[in-house]
C-alpha positions, -999 to 999 in steps of 0.1 A, spaced: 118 -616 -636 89 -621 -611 94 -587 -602 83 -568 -637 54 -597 -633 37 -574 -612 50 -537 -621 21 -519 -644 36 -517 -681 54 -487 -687 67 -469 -718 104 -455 -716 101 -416 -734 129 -400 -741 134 -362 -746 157 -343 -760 171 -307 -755 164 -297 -788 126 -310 -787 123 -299 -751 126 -264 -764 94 -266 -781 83 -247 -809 57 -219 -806 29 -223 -825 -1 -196 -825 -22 -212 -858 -33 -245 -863 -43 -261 -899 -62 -291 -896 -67 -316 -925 -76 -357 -925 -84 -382 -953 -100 -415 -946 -71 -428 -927 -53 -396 -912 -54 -365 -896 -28 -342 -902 -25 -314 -880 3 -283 -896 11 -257 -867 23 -225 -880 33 -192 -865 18 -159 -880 43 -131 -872 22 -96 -872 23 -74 -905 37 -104 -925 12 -122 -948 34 -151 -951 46 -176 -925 63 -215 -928 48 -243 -912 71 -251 -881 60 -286 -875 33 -313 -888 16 -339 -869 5 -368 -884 -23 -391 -866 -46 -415 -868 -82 -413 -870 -82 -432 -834 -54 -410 -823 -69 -383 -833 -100 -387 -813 -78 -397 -783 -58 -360 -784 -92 -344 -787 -107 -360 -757 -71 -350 -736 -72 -314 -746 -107 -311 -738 -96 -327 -705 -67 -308 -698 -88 -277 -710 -115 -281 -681 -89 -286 -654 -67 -256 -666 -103 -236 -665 -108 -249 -626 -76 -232 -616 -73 -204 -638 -110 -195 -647 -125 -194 -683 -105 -189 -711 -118 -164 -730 -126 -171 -767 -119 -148 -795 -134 -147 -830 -124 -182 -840 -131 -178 -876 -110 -147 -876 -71 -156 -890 -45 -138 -866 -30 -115 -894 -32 -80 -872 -31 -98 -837 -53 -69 -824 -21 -44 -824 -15 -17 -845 -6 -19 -881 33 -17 -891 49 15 -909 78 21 -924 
């Protein structure tokens, strides 16, 4: 019992396959009330106006501000090793994703 006296807390995460996996993601909606922020991330297929939400994220307000602080984190130190990431038109929906437009 002494011993975990003097061990730094940690938190035991478990992962499974399925969630390991991931889900790709390539828009983000953002939304929040006075006590949430809820963050839907969808993927846009090209030439199809409509697309499902593949996963939500529900946060606090503190939570929140703690995720934007470790992107912007992780962001800068991806940017020292891999140079700038270059920005595209970020009011701009991905509907054509720059490629040519679908025919039947």
């Amino acid at each position: 019992m002494e011993e975990n006296k003097n061990q730094p807390n940690q938190i035991d995460i478990e992962l499974s396959e399925e969630v390991a996996e991931g889900i790709y993601s390539n828009l983000a909606i953002i939304t929040h009330s006075q006590s949430e922020f809820v963050i839907d991330f969808i993927k846009m297929m090209p030439g199809v106006p409509k697309a499902k939400v593949k996963s939500r994220i529900v946060l606090t307000p503190q939570h929140a501000k703690r995720l934007v602080k470790a992107l912007n984190d992780n962001v800068q130190r991806f940017e020292q090793v891999h140079g700038k990431i270059k920005d595209s038109d970020l009011n701009a929906l991905p509907l054509s994703f720059g490629g040519p437009t679908a025919q039947a």
